[in-house]
C-alpha positions as CSV (number, residue, x, y, z in Angstrom):
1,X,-75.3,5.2,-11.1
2,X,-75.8,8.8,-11.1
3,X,-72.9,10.7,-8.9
4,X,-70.4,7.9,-9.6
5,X,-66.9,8.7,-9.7
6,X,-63.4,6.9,-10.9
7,X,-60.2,7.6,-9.8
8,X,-57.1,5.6,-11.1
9,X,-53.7,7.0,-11.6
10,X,-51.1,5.5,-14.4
11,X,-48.3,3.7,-12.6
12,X,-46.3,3.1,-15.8
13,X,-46.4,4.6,-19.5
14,X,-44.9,1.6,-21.8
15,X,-45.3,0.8,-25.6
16,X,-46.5,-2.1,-27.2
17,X,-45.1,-5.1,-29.2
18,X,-43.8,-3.7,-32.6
19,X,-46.4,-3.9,-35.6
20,X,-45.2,-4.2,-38.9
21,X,-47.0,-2.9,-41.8
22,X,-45.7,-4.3,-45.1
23,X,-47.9,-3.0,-48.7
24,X,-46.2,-5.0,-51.8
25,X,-48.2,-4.6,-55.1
26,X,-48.0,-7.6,-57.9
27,X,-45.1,-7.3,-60.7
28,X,-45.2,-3.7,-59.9
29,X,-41.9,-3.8,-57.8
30,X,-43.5,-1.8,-55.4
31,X,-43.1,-2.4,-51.4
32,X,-43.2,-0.6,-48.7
33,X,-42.1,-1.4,-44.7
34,X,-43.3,0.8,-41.8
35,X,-43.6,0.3,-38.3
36,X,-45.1,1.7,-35.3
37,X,-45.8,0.8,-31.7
38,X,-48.3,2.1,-29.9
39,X,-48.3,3.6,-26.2
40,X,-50.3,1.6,-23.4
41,X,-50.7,2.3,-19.9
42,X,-49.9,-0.3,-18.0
């Protein structure tokens, strides 16, 4: 496989489902909500 090459070209840039990150701590009354979505090439 020596010399191989790979061309490719990105058509679209879109983003992911939304993930939700939710931290709660016991009978703390702590919580915290963040979200992020990630790019993907699709």
């Amino acid at each position: 496989m020596e010399g191989a090459v790979v061309v490719a070209e990105i058509l679209t840039q879109d983003r992911d489902k939304k993930v939700i990150i939710y931290k709660k701590k016991r009978r703390k009354g702590y919580d915290k909500r963040q979200g992020h979505s990630a790019p993907s090439p699709a």
